[in-house]
N, C-alpha and C positions, 0 to 999 in steps of 0.2 A: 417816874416811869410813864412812857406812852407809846399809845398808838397810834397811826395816823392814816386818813382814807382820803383819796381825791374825791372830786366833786363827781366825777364821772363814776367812781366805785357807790358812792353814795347813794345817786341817782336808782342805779341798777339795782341796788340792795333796796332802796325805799320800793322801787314797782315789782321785786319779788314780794315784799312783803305785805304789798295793797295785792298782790295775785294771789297769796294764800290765806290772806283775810283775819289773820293771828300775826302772832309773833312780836316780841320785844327790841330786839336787835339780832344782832350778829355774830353769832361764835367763832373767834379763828382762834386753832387749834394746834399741835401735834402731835404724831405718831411716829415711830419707828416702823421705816421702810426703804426700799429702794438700797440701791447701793452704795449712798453716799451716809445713811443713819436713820434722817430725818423725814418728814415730807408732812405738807401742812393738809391740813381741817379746816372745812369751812363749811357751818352746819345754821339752822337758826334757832333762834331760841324762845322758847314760853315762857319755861322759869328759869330762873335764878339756883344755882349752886352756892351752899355756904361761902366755897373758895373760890368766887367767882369774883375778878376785878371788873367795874364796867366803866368804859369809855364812852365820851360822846366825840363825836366825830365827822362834823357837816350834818349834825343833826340825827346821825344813827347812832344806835347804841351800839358797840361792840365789846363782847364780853368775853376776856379772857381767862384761863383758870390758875393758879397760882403757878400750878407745876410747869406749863406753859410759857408763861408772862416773862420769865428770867431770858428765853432764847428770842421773844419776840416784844422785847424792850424797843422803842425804836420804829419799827414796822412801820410803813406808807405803803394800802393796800389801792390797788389801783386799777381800774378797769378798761381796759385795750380791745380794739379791734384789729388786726391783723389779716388782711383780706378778705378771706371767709370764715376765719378763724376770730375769737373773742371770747374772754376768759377775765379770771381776775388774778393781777400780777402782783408779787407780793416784793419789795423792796425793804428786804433784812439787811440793816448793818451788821450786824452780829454774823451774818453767814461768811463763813473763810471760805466757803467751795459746796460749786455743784457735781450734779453728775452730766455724764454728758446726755442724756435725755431728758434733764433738768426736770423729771420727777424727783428727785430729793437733792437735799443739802445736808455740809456738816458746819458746825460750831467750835 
């Protein structure tokens, strides 16, 4: 199992986490939402969950949670600018479909 981050997702996540002056890595997550099932989490992290898996990833930790980890096997999390828009783009093999306002995906 993995997960995996561009350089440019890395980058981003290292200078939130020199701005908040804590933190371990990076939690990506999921929730039930939207109208396709799914829709991701992305939160940071102090500690450590017993059922936490952690990834390193161009040097950031990313910690994912067991329950989690089965639908985001795979994952290259990725960081884009898009005009005046910029965001982090997540690239699931596992996802068969989004929605059409691509807040959520199904499995």
């Amino acid at each position: 199992m993995a997960i995996s981050m561009t350089d440019a997702a890395a980058e981003r996540v290292r200078q939130f986490l020199a701005n908040r002056g804590r933190g371990i890595g990076l939690r990506l997550g999921l929730k039930t939402s939207g109208c396709s099932g799914l829709a991701y989490v992305i939160e940071f992290v102090d500690d450590l969950n017993p059922d936490d898996e952690v990834f390193e990833a161009n040097g950031v930790n990313v910690i994912v949670d067991a329950k989690s980890l089965i639908h985001l096997d795979g994952v290259e999390l990725d960081f884009v600018k898009e005009g005046l828009n910029e965001g982090f783009k997540f690239n699931n093999p596992n996802a068969q479909g989004e929605c059409g306002c691509g807040e959520s995906f199904t499995v």
